[in-house]
N, C-alpha and C positions, 0 to 999 in steps of 0.2 A: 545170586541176587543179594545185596549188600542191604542187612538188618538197617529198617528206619530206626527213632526214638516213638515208641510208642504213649510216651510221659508229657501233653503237649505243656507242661504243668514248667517244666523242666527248662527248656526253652523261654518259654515266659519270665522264668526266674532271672535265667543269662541276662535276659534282655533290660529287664529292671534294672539288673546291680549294675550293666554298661551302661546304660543310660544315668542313672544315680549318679557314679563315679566319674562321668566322663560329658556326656554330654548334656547334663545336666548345671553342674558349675561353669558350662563354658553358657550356656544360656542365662545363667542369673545375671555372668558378668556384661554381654551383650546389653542384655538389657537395663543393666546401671549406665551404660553409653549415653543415652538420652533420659533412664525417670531420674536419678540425680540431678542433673544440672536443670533438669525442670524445677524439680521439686527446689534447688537450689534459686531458680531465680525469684520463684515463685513466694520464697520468704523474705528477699530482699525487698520484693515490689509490693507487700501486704503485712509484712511483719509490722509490730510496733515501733516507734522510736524510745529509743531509751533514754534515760534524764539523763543529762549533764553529769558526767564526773570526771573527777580531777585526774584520781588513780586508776592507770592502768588493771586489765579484765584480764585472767586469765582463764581459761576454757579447760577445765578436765573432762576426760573422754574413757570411759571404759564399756567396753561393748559387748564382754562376756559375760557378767554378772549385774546383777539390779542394787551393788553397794559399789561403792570405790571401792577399786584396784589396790593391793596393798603397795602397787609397784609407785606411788602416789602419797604412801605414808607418811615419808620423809619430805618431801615437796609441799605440799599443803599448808603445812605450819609454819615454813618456812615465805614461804609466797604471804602468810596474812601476817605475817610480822613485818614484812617492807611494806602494808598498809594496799596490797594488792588485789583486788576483787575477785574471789573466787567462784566460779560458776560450775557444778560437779553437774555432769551428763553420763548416768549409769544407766543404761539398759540392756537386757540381755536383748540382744538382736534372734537369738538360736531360735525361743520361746515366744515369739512373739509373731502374732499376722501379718498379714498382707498388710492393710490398714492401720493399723497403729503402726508397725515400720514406716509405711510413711510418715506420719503424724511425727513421729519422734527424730526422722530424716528431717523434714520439716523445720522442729524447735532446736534442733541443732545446727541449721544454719540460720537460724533467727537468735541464737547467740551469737554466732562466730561473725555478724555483722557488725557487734561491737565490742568484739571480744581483742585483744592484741596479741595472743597467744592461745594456740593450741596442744594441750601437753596430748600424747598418745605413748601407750607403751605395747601397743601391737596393731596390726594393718587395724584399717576399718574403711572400707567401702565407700560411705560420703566424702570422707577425704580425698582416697584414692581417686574419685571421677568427680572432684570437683572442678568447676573451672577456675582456673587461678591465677587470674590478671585482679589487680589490683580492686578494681571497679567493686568486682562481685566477692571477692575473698581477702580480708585483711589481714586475719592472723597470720603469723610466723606457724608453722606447723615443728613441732621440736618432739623427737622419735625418745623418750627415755627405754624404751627395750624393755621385757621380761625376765630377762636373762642376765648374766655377767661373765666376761671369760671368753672363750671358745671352747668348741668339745663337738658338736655330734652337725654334719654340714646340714644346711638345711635352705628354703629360698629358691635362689635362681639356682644354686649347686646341687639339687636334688631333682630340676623340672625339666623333664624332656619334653621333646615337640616345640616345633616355631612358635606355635598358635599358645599355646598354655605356657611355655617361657614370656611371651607377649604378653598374656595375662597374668600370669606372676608379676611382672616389671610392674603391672599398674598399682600394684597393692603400693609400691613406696616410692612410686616417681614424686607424689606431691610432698615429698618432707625436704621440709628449708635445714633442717639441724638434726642428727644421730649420734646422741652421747653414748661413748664406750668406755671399757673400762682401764683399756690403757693403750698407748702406742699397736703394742704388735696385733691389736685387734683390728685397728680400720682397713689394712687391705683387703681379711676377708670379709669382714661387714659391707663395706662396697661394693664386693663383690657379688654378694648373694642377693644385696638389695639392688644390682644394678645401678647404683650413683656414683656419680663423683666422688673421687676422695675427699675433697674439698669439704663437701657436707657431714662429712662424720671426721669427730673431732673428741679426741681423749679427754674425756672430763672428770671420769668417773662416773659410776653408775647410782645414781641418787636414793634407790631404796635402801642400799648395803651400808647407806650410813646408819641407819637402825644397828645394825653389830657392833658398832660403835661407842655408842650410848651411853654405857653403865655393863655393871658386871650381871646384869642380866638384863635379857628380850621380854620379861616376862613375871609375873610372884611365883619368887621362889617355894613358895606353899603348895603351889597348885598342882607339881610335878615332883615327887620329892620320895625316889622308892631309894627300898634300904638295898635291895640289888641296882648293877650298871643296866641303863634303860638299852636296846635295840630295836633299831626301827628298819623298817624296808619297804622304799617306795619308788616303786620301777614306773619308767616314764612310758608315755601313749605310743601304742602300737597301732598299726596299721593306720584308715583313715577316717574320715566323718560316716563314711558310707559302712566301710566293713572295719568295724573294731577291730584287733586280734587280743585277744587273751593274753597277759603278761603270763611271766612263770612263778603265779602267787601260791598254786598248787605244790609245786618241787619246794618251795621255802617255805610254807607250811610243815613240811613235815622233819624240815632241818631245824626250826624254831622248837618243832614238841621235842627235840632230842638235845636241846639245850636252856630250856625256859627253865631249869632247875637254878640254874646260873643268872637269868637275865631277867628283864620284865621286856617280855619283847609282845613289838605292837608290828600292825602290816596299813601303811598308809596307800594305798591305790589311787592312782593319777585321776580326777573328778572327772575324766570322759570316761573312764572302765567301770562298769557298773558292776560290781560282784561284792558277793555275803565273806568275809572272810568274820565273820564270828566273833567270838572273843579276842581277839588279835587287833580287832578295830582301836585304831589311837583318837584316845578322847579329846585333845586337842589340837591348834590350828599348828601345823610341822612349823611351819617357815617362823613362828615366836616361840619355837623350843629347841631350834637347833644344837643352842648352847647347852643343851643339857640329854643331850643323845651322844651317849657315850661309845656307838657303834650305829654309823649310817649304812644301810645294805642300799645300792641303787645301780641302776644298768649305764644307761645313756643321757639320764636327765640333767638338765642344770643345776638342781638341787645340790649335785653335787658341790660346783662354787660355790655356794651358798652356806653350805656347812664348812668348808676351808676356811671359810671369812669367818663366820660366827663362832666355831670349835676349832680353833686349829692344832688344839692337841688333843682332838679325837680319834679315830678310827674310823676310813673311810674302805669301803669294800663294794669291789664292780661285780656283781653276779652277771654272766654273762653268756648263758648258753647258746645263744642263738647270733654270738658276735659275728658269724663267719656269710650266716644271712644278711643280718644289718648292714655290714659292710658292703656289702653289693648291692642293697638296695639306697644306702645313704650315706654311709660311709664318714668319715672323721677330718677335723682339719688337727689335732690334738692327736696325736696316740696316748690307749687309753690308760701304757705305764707312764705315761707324762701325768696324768692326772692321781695316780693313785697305783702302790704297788701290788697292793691286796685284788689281786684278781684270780674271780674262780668260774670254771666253767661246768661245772657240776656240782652234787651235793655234798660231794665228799670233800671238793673243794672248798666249798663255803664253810662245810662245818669245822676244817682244820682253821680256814683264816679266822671265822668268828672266835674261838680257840687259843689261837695265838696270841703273846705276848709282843711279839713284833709290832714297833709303833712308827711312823713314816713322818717325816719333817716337810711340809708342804710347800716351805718358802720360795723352792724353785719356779713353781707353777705360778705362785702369786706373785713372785715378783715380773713374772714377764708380762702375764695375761692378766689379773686385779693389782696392777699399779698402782691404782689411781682410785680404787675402790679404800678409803684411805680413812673415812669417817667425814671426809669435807666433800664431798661430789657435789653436791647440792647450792652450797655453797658459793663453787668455780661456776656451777651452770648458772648461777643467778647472776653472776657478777659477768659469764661472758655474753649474757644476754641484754646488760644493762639494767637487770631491777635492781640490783646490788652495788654498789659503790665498792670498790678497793679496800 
């Protein structure tokens, strides 16, 4: 007679984490079907009118955090200096109810009714299921991305099933314009976002003019050790529902066998919640790339990002688990195209950390951050028309 589960505890649990994972996001997005465009008309037919102005509105949108987006830093000051009306819309959607999401659903289309532009640098929901005839939606919707480059696939190249590739697709059907960072990126950005090529268009990516700047992100005061700084900040594993663990554990103990040499710090991706102790980096990474002497990172974009800001740094892929990821996500990049310093254990890591071996990145950037160039911001303003020639 074949043993039942006598744990009905056990069962329950399954059944939570399938539902969580699965039929849970396909129910939120269902029902953004119809409360969006309600909520959507519903601000059109009640909202206020707004007075008269001359200068074009521009609509900032970030939906993860309750401050602007850094991906936004460079665009901002550049939008109030052509005399453009800037309207910033931050909320964290994660952290927030039933009832104020709508409220703030709501005041976000009670902008975008007289707004002429909507900047996003990642999906966001109201957009996604808005209706978008003219009548009821006027902004241009313009995608500036989080990201710069290519490297780890991700989108429509990572979504199986009809129904969930279907709901994938809705996240970026509504964007009118998708700036990237150079030519060979728009096939696969169209591709993962399901668009037209037509709508993604090499511009450059407008935050990475920040590396641009001045010979520093940052006061040079404020980070300034008499040892070479290293950092390690391995990108989000698994999904909303079930985090997985980076390997902050196996690099912890390759850092205590070299921190005599280093000031080395461990930055953890802000969905992974874990204590890493003393190693904790006291400041924001993304305004001190220039001065991280040795980047440690797996799959994340971050990587770009130090290319661009340090390019006569030290870039190193710690990557023990590359042989999973790639079956579960897999690369449009191989990841000796991005960097030669790859280590797939500790002993690996501690010879490259070690090494005097230094890598010339030009290859990479010149195909994939072309255009990432210090003017991004610039070209999107002027091919938008806020900008004159």
């Amino acid at each position: 007679m074949a043993s039942r589960d006598r744990n009905p505890s056990s069962h329950l649990a399954k059944w939570m984490l399938s539902y969580a994972r699965y039929k849970y996001p396909i129910f939120k997005f269902l029902m953004s079907f119809w409360l969006i465009p309600l909520v959507q008309v519903c601000a059109i037919v009640f909202s206020r009118k707004s007075e008269n102005r001359n200068a074009p509105t521009a609509l900032i949108v970030t939906s993860r955090f309750d401050q602007m987006s850094s991906s936004f830093s460079c665009l901002v000051p550049q939008l109030k200096k052509e005399s453009v009306n800037v309207i910033c819309h931050s909320v964290n959607h994660a952290k927030t109810g039933t009832i104020s999401k709508i409220g703030h659903i709501y005041n976000f289309f009670s902008a975008c009714k007289h707004a002429d532009f909507v900047f996003l640098d990642d999906t966001f929901l109201p957009v996604s299921y808005a209706l978008k005839s003219k009548w009821v939606f006027k902004p241009r919707v313009v995608q500036l991305w989080h990201s710069a480059g290519l490297f780890k696939q991700v989108g429509l190249d990572v979504t199986q099933g009809s129904l969930l590739r279907y709901l994938m697709k809705k996240n970026f059907q509504n964007f009118d314009l998708v700036a990237v960072s150079s030519e060979a990126c728009r096939d696969a950005i169209a591709g993962f976002m399901g668009l037209d090529k037509e709508r993604v268009v090499a511009l450059g990516t407008s935050y990475t003019d920040r590396y641009f700047s001045g010979p520093s992100l940052s006061d040079k005061t404020a980070c300034q050790p008499e040892k070479k700084t290293l950092v390690y900040a391995p990108t989000f594993r698994g999904d909303a529902f079930k985090v997985r663990a980076s390997p902050i554990p196996q690099v912890k103990h390759v850092l205590q066998a070299v921190e005599s040499d280093f000031d080395c710090f461990i930055c953890p991706h802000p969905h992974e919640i874990t204590d890493v102790g003393t190693y904790k980096y006291p400041v924001v990474l993304a305004d001190t790339l220039d001065k991280i002497d040795i980047l440690i990172t797996d799959y994340s974009s971050i990587a770009m990002d130090y290319i661009l800001a340090n390019p006569s740094g030290k870039l190193v892929l710690f990557v023990p688990d590359v042989e999973e990821y790639e079956k579960s996500a897999g690369f449009y990049v191989p990841l000796a195209d991005v960097s030669p310093h790859i280590a797939h254990d500790k002993a690996a890591l501690t010879a490259a950390i070690q090494s005097n071996e230094r890598h010339d990145y030009t290859l990479y950037s010149e195909k994939y951050l072309t255009l990432c160039d210090g003017n991004a911001t610039a070209r999107l303003l002027t091919y938008l028309g806020i900008r004159e020639h």
